[in-house]
MARVEX-295731 format. One record per atom (N, C-alpha, C): x, y, z; residue number from 1. Coordinates in steps of 0.02 Angstrom, whole numbers, plus 50000, padded with zeros to 5 digits. Example, Ala and Ser with C-alpha at 12.3 -4.5 7.8 and 13.67 -1.06 7.14 Angstrom:
BEGIN
      c1      c2      c3   pos
   50660   49716   50390     1
   50615   49775   50390     1
   50660   49835   50390     1
   50642   49888   50354     2
   50684   49947   50357     2
   50645   50002   50394     2
This chain:
BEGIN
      c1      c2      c3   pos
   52057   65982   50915     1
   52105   65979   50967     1
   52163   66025   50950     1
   52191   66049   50988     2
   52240   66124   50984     2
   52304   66077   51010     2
   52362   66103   50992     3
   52424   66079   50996     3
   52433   66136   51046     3
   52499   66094   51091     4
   52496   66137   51147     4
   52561   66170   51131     4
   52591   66235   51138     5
   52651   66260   51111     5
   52709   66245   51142     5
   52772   66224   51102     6
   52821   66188   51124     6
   52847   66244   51167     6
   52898   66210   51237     7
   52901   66277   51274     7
   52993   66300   51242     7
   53009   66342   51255     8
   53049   66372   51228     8
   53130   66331   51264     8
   53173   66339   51222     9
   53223   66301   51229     9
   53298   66346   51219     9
   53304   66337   51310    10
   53361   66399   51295    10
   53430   66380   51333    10
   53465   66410   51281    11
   53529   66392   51279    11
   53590   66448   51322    11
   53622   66396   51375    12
   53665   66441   51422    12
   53719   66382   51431    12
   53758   66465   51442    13
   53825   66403   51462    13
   53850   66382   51503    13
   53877   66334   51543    14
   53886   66308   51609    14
   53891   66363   51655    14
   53926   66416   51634    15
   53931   66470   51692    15
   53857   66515   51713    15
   53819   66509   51652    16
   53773   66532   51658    16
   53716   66456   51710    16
   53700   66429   51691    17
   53691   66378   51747    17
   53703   66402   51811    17
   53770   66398   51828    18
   53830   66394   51892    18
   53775   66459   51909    18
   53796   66515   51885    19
   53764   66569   51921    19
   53707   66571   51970    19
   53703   66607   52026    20
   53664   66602   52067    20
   53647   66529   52129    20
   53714   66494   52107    21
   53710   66443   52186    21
   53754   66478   52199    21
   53780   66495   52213    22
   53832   66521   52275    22
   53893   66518   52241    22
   53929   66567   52282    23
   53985   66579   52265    23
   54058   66513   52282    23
   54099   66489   52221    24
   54151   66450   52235    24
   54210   66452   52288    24
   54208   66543   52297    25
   54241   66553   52373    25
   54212   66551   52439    25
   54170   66534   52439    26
   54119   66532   52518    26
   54169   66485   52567    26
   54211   66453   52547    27
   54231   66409   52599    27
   54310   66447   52612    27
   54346   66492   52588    28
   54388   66530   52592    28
   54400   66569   52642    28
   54363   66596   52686    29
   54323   66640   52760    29
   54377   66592   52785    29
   54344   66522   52782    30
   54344   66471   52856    30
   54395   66429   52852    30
   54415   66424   52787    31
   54485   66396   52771    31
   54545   66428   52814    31
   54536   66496   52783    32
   54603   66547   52815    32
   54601   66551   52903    32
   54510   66551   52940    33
   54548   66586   53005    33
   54552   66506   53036    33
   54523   66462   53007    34
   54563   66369   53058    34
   54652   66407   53033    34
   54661   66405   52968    35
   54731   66411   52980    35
   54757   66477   53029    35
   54733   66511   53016    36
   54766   66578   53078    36
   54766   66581   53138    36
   54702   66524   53151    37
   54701   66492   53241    37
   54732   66456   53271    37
   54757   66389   53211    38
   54816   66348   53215    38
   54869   66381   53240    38
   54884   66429   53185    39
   54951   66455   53197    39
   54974   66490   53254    39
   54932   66526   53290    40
   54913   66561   53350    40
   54933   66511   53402    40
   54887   66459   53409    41
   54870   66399   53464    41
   54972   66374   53471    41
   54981   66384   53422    42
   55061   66353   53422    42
   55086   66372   53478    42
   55131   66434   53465    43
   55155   66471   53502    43
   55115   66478   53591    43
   55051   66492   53593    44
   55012   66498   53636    44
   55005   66444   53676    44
   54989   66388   53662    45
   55008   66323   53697    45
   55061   66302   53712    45
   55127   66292   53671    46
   55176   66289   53703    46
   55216   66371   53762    46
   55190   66396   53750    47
   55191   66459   53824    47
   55146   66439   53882    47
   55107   66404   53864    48
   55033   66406   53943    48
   55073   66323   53956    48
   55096   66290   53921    49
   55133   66205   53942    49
   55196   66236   54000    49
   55236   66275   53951    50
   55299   66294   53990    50
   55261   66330   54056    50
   55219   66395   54052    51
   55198   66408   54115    51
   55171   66392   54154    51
   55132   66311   54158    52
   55102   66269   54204    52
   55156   66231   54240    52
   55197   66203   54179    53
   55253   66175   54219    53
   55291   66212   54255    53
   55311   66266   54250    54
   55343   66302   54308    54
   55314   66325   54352    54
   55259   66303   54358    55
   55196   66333   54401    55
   55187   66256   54460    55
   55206   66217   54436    56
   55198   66157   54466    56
   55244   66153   54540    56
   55198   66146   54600    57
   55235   66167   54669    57
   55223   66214   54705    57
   55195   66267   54674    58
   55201   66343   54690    58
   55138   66348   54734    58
   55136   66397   54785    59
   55062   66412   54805    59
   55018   66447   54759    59
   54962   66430   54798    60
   54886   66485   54763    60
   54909   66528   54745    60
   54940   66578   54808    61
   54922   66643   54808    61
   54998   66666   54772    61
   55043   66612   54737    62
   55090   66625   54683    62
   55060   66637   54617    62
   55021   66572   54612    63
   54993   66580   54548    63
   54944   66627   54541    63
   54902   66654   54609    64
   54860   66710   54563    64
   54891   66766   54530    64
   54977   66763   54587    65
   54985   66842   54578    65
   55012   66818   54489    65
   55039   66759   54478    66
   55052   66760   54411    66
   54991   66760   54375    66
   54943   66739   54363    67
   54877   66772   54322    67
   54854   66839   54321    67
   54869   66867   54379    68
   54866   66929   54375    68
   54902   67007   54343    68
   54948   66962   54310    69
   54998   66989   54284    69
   54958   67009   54215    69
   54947   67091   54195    70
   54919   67113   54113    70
   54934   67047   54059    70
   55007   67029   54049    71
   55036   67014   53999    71
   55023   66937   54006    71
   55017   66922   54074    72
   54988   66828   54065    72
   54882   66836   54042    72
   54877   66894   54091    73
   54809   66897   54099    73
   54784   66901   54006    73
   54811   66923   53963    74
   54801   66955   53903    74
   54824   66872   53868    74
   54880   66849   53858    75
   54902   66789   53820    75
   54856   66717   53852    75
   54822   66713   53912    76
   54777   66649   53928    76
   54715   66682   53886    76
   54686   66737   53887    77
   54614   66771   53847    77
   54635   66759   53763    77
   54697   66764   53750    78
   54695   66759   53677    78
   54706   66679   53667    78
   54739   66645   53718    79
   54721   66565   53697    79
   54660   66528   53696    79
   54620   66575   53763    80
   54532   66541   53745    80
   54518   66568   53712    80
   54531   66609   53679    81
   54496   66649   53615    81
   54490   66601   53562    81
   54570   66583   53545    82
   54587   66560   53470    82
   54558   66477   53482    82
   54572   66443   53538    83
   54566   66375   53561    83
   54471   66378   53530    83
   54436   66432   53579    84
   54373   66395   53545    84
   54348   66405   53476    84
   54385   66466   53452    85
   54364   66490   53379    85
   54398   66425   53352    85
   54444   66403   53350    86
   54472   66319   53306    86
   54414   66280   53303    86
   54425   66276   53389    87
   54375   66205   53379    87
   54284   66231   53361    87
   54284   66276   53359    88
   54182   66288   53320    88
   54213   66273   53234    88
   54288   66308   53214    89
   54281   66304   53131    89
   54283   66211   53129    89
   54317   66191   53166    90
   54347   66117   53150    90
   54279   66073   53153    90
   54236   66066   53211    91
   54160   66047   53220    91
   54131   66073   53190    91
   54120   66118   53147    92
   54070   66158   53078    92
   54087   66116   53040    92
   54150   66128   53012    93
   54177   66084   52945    93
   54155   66009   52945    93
   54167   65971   53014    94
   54147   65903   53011    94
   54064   65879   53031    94
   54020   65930   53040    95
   53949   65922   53034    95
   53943   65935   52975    95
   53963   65976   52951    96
   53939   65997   52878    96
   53961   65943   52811    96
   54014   65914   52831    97
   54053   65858   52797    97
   53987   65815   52790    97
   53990   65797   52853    98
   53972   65729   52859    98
   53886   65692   52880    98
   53858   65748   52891    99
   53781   65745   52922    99
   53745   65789   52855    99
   53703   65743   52821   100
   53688   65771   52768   100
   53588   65782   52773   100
   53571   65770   52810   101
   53496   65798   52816   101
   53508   65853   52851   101
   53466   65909   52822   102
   53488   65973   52835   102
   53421   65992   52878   102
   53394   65951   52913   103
   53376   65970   52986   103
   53406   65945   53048   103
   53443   65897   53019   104
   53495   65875   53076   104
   53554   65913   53084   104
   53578   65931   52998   105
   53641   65965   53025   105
   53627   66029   53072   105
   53561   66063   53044   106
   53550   66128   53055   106
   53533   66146   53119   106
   53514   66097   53149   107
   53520   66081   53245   107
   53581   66072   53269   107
   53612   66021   53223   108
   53678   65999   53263   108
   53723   66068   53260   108
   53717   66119   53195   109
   53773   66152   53202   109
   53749   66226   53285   109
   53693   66221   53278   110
   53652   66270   53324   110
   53697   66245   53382   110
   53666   66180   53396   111
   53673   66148   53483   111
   53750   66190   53490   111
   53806   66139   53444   112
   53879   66139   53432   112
   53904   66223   53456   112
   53872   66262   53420   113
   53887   66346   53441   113
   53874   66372   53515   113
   53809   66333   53530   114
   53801   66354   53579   114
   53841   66334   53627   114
   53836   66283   53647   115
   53881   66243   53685   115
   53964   66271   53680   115
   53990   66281   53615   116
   54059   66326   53616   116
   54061   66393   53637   116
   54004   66401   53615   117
   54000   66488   53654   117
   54006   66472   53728   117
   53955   66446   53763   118
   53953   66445   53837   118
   53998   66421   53869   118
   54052   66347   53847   119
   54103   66355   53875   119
   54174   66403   53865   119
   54157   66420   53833   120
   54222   66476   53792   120
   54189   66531   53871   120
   54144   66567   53872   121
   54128   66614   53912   121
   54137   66595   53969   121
   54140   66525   54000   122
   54148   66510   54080   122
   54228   66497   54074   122
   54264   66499   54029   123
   54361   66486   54024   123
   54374   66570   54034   123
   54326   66605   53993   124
   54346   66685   54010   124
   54341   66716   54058   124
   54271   66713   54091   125
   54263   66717   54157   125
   54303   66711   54215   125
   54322   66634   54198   126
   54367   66625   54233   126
   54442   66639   54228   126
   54456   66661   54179   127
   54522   66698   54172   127
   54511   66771   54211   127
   54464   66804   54191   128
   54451   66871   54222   128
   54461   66885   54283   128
   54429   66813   54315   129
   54434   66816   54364   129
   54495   66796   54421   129
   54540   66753   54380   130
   54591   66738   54424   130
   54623   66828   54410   130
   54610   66865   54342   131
   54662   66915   54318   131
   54654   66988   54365   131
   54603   66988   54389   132
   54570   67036   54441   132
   54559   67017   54511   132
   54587   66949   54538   133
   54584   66947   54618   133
   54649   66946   54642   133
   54696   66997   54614   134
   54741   66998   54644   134
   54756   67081   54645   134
């Protein structure tokens, strides 16, 4: 009977381990633009609050000509911009938190995109469109 040869025994050091799962900054991307969307949404929301409320009373064909305006038409496109880019990082972060079978998350995060994409595109649309019928 033959001895079977011991297999070799090798020595690394935690970093060597570590190597090759992924990088410790991967979550750094998504950290910074929730915060840069936040910060955006600030300012941006309290401008579209103040301009609804003074909008309150007015006719249609007031408010289109105010949508129609470059400088409103441009600041409502950058609030649906930033509004849905938040909320896909904020719903990423909390599927990914919290749904840990990774055929569930990996649907849920699909559906979640999609669904933000398509309404994000019918808020633009519809900005475009109030920004061009006048």
């Amino acid at each position: 009977m033959s001895e079977e040869p011991a297999s070799p025994v090798i020595m690394r050091s935690m970093l060597g381990r570590a190597r090759g799962l992924g990088s410790a900054k991967s979550g750094t991307a998504t950290w910074w633009a929730e915060r840069v969307t936040s910060l955006a949404l600030i300012p941006l929301t309290l401008w579209f609050v103040v301009a609804v409320l003074s909008l309150h009373g007015t006719s249609r064909a007031d408010m289109m000509h105010w949508a129609a305006n470059p400088i409103t038409a441009t600041l409502l496109v950058a609030l649906v911009l930033a509004t849905f880019q938040h909320m896909q990082l904020g719903l990423q972060a909390v599927i990914e938190d919290y749904i840990h079978v990774e055929a569930v998350k990996t649907t849920s995060l699909l559906v979640m995109k999609a669904v933000v994409l398509l309404l994000g595109l019918a808020c633009l649309i519809s900005v475009l469109k109030l920004a061009f019928a006048g």
